[in-house]
DRENMIGU-948939 format. One line per field, with one value per residue (C-alpha): x, y, z; residue number from 0; residue in three letters. Coordinates in pm, whole numbers. Example, Ala and Ser with C-alpha at 12.3 -4.5 7.8 and 13.67 -1.06 7.14 Angstrom:
<nodes>
xx = 1230,1367
yy = -450,-106
zz = 780,714
num = 0,1
residuo = ALA,SER
</nodes>
This chain:
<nodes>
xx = 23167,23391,23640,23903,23785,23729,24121,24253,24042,24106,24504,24462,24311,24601,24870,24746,24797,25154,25247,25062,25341,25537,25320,25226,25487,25698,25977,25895,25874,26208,26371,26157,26324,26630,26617,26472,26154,25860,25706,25455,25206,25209,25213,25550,25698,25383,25434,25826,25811,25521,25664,26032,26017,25922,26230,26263,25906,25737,25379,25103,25304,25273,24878,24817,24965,24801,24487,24275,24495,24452,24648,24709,24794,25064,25205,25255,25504,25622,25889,25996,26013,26348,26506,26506,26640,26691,26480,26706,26794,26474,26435,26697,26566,26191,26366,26538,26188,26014,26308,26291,25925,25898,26238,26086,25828,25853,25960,26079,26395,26145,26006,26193,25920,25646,25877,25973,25584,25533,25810,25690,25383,25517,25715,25415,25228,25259,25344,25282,25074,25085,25329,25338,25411,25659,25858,25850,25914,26237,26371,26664,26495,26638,26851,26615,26324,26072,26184,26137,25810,25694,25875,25656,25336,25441,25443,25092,24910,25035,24971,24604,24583,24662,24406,24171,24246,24161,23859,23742,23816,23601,23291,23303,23488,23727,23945,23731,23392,23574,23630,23258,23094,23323,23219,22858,22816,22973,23308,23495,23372,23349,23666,23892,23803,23871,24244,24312,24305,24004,23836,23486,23386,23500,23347,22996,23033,23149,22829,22636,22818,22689,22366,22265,22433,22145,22425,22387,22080,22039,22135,22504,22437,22443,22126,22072,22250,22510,22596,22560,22834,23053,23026,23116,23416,23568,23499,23696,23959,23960,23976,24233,24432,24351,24647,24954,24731,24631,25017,25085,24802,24762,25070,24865,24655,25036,25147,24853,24891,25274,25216,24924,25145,25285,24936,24835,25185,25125,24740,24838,25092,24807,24969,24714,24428,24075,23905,24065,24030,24060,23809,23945,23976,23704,23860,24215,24173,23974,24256
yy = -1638,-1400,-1587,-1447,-1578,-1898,-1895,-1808,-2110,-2354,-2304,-2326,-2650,-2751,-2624,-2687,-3036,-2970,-2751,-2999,-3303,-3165,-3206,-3584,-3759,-4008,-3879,-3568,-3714,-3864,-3566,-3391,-3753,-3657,-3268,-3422,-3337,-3585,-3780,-3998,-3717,-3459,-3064,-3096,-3109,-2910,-2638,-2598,-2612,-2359,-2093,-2123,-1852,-1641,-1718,-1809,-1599,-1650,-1872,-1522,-1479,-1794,-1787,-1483,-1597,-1958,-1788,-2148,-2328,-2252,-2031,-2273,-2532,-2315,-2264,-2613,-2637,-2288,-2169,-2490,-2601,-2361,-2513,-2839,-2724,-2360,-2205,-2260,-2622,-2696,-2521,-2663,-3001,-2926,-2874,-3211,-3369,-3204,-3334,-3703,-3694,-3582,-3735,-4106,-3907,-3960,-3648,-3484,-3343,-3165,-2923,-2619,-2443,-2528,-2387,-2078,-1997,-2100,-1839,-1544,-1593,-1622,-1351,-1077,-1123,-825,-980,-626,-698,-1094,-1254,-1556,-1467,-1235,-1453,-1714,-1462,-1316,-1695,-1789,-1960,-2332,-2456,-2774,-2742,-2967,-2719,-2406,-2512,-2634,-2270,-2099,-2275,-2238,-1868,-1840,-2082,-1855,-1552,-1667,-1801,-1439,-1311,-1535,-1368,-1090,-1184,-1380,-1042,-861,-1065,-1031,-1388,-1439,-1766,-2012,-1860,-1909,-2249,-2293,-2161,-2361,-2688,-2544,-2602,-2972,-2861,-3160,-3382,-3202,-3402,-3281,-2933,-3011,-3103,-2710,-2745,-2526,-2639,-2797,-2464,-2245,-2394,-2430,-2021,-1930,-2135,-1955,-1605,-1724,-1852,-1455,-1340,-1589,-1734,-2117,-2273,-2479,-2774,-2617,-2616,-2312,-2057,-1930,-1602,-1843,-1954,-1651,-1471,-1840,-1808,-1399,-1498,-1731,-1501,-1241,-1483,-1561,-1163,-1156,-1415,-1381,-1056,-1333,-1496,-1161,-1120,-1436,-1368,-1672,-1837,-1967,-2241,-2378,-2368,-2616,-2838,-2840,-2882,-3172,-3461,-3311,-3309,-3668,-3757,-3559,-3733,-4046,-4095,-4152,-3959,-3653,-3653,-3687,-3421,-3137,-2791,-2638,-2807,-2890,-3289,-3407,-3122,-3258,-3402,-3079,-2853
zz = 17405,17177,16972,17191,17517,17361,17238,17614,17712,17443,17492,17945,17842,17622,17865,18238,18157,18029,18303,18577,18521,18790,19076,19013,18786,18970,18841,19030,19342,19298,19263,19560,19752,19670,19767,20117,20121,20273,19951,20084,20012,19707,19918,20083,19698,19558,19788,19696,19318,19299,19501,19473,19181,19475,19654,19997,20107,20429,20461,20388,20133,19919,20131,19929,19591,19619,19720,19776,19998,20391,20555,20810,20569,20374,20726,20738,20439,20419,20544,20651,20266,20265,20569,20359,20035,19903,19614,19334,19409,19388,19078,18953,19069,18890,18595,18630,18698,18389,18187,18268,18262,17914,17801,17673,17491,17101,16882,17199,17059,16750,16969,16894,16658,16925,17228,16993,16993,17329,17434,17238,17438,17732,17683,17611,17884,18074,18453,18671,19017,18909,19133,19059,18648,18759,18948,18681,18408,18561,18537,18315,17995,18004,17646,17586,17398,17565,17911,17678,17627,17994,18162,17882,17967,18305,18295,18103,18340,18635,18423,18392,18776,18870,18701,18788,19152,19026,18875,19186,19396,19158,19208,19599,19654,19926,19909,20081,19886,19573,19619,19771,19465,19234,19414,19432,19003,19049,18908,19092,19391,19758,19875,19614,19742,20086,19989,20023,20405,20514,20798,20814,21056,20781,20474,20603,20719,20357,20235,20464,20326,19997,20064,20272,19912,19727,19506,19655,19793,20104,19929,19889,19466,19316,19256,18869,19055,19164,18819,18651,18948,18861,18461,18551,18702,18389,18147,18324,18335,18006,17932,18164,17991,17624,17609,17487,17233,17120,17028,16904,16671,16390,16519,16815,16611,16544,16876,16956,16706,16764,17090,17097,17116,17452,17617,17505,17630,17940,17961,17856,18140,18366,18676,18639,18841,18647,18829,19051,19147,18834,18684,18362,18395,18203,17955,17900,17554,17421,17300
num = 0,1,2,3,4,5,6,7,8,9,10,11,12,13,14,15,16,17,18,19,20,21,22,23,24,25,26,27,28,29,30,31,32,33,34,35,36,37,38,39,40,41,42,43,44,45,46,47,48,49,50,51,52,53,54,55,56,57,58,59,60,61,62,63,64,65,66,67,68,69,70,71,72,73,74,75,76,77,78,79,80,81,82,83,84,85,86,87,88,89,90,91,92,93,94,95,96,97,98,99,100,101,102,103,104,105,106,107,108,109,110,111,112,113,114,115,116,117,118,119,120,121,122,123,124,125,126,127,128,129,130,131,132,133,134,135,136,137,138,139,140,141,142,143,144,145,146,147,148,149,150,151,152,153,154,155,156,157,158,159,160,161,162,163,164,165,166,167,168,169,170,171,172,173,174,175,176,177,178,179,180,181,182,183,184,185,186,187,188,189,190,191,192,193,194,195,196,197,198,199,200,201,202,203,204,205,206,207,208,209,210,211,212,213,214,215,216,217,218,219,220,221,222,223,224,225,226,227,228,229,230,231,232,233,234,235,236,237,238,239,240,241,242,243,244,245,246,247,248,249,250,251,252,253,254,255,256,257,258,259,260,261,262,263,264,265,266,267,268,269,270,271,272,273,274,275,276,277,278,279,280,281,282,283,284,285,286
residuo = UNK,UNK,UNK,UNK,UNK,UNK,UNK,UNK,UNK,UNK,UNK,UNK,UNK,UNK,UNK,UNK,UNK,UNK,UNK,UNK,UNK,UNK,UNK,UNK,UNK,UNK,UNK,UNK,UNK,UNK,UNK,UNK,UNK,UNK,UNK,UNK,UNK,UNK,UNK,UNK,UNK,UNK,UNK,UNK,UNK,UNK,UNK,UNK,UNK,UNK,UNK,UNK,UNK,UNK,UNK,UNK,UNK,UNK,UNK,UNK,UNK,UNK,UNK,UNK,UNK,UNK,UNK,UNK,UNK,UNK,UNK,UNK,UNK,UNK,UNK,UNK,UNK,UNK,UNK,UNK,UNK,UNK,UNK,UNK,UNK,UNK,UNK,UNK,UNK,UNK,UNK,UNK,UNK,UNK,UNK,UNK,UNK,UNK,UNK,UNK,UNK,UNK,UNK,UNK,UNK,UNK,UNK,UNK,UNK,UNK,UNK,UNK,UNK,UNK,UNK,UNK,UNK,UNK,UNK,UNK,UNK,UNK,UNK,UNK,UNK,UNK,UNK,UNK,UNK,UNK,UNK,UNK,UNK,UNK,UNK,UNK,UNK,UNK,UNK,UNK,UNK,UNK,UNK,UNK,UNK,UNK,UNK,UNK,UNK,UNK,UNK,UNK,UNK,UNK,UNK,UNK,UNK,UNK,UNK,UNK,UNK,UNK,UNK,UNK,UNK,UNK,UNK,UNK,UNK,UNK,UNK,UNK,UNK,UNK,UNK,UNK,UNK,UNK,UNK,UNK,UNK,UNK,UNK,UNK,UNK,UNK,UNK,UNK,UNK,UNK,UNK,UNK,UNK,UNK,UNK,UNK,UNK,UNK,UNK,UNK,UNK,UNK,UNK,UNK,UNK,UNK,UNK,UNK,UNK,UNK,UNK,UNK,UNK,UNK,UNK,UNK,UNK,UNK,UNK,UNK,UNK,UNK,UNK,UNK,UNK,UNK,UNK,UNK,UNK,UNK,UNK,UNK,UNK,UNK,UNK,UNK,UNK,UNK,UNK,UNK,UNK,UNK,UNK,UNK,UNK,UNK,UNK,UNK,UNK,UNK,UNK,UNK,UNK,UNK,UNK,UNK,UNK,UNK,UNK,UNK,UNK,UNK,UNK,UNK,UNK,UNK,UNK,UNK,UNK,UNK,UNK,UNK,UNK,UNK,UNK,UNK,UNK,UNK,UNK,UNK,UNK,UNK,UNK,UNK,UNK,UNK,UNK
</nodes>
């Protein structure tokens, strides 16, 4: 791994989990309460804060920008997530959330040298054919630090995600594979997988894609080809991402230690998941 890659890896680690507040803090569900939308589970909310940079879009939409979730299952939140509340209240209202999340957290208000960094990144990543960077770039920056610095990480994470798309589509993977081969080297339990909505019927077809393709076995675990195609795919994210920490040059090893004591706030909460799609869990403490 070039020392570049390893950079655009180290700093998804350190942001995801900063970024990731939103869809589990209670304070976020509050504010989803208040907007109207159901809170007894976490995609009615997920679903709006996540693609109301796109504006009020239609379900393939958000299906294609998502990528892992079901079509069927976006179609169950979106558009109906607009009826409830319009795009910018509920960006608005995500702001809100991120604030009163991170508000208790000690040193919050001496965050401007970390959120300055954390917006010049932000800021160079070229967004063209990544929607869901684009839609969070072309947002007003917030005044408040601690929101400088989650909108920032916000961008980057989606930045990367995009790419990761791209990088997926360049190894042959269609939604449902992707997520397949990703459960096929153990990277979280089969369940959490299955929280993306895709039917029984289609999973075991996508195995069976990949098992004709030799990259899982019969078992469902992945082949040394399978590994090799997974380990493919995260590098060319990480290429695909490593462009605004290219830019920020030096300055990035000061952005993460500036912005450490918002990840063990953001870990220590205890309202992130250990394991979950992206794989990074077990990760959250390696920054």
């Amino acid at each position: 791994m070039t020392e570049e890659i390893a950079v655009a890896r180290r700093m998804w680690w350190l942001l995801e989990p900063v970024h990731a507040v939103l869809y589990y803090a209670p304070a976020a569900f509050e504010h989803a309460g208040e907007l109207g939308y159901a809170v007894d589970e976490r995609w009615p909310s997920y679903f709006a804060w996540r693609a109301a940079p796109l504006g009020a879009v239609d379900a393939g939409t958000v299906a294609e920008a998502f990528c892992s979730f079901s079509p069927r299952m976006v179609a169950e939140h979106v558009p109906a997530a607009w009826e409830i509340a319009a795009p910018q209240q509920v960006l608005s209202a995500r702001l809100a959330a991120v604030e009163d999340f991170y508000r208790p957290m000690p040193g919050v208000a001496e965050l401007a040298e970390a959120a300055g960094l954390a917006r010049r990144a932000a800021e160079s990543a070229q967004t063209r054919g990544r929607a869901l960077a684009a839609a969070n770039a072309a947002l007003p920056w917030p005044d408040e630090p601690v929101l400088v610095l989650w909108q920032a990480a916000t961008i980057l994470r989606e930045h990367r995600g995009d790419g990761h798309l791209s990088a997926l589509r360049e190894h042959g993977l269609d939604p449902v594979e992707s997520l397949v081969s990703f459960a096929s080297v153990q990277a979280a339990p089969p369940e959490v997988f299955a929280s993306r909505g895709w039917s029984d019927q289609q999973w075991a077809a996508a195995r069976e894609r990949l098992l004709t393709r030799g990259l899982v076995a019969e078992s469902g675990q992945a082949t040394g080809r399978g590994r090799e195609v997974r380990d493919a795919v995260e590098r060319r994210t990480d290429e695909l991402a490593a462009e605004p920490w290219r830019s920020l040059g030096d300055a990035t090893s000061t952005l993460a230690r500036l912005t450490r004591p918002v990840l063990e706030w953001a870990v220590g909460s205890g309202v992130l998941p250990v394991s979950s799609t992206l794989g990074i869990g077990m990760r959250f403490g390696a920054a």
